[in-house]
Structure formats: C-alpha cells, structure tokens
C-alpha positions, 0 to 999 in steps of 0.5 A: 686753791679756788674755793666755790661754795654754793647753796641749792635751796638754801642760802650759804652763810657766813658761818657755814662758808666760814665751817667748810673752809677750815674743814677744806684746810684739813685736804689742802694740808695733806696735800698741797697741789689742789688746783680747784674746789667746787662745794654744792650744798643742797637741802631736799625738799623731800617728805621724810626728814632723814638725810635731806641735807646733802653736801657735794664737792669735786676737787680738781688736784695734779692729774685727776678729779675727786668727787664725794657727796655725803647725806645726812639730817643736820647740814654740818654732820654731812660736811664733816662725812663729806670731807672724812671722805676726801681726805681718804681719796686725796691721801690714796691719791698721793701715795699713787703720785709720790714715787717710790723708789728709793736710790740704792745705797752705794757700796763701800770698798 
C-alpha cells in the first residue's frame, strides 16, 4: 500500500503522519487489496473558527477509487470522522467485489 500525506497550510508531523497511519491500519485490515492512498490535510485560513481543519483522502482499491473528506474544529477529530467514512465505503466496497454464490450441496443417493 502507497501512503501519501500531505499538508495545505500546515506542516505534517511526526505524530500527526504517525496518527493517520495507525488510523489507515484499520482500512488495510478490512481489506487488503489497497493499491494507493493519498491524504490532504488542510487548515482554512477562514474567519469563523468552526470546521477550519479539513481532512481528504482518495484510496485507489481493485477496480474502483474511494473518496472522503471530513471538517471539523480540531485536526485529529476530522481524521477520526474521515476514515469512520472510509471504512464504510471499503466495507460496502467489498461485499460488492466478493462473489456470492454458494456451491450447491451435492445429493446423497
């Protein structure tokens, strides 16, 4: 799995690149056929105070691209909504892929 963090007026650190990672651990588990994972971490340079921390991410699994972007006041609590998201979608995502159908028992004579 490719992992891209990238900060949009802010600086990624350490234990913020540390956080998203073990939070991302939790989509790799439920599905292991990620391919590519691109995070933008944003702050708004907006007057009000409310939702300026913004997370993004893309995730490129087999056969289709997932996107999600959460807002909120503190950067953490938006990477914690952000990937609640994810998971959902990689969860939906999987049962769509995973076939099915079951082989019909074979009778007894």
């Amino acid at each position: 799995m490719n992992l891209t963090i990238s900060g949009h007026h802010l600086e990624v650190t350490p234990a913020l690149r540390t956080y998203v990672t073990t939070k991302l651990d939790r989509i790799a588990r439920h599905f292991d056929q990620v391919v590519d994972v691109k995070v933008l971490l944003t702050v708004e340079k907006q007057k009000e105070k409310e939702k300026r921390q913004r997370a993004e991410c893309n995730i490129h699994v087999k056969g289709n691209d997932l996107f999600a972007e959460s807002s909120h006041e503190d950067l953490y609590a938006a990477v914690d909504e952000l990937v609640d998201k994810l998971d959902r979608q990689v969860v939906r995502h999987k049962t769509k892929v995973q076939s099915h159908n079951h082989e019909c028992a074979k009778r007894l004579m």
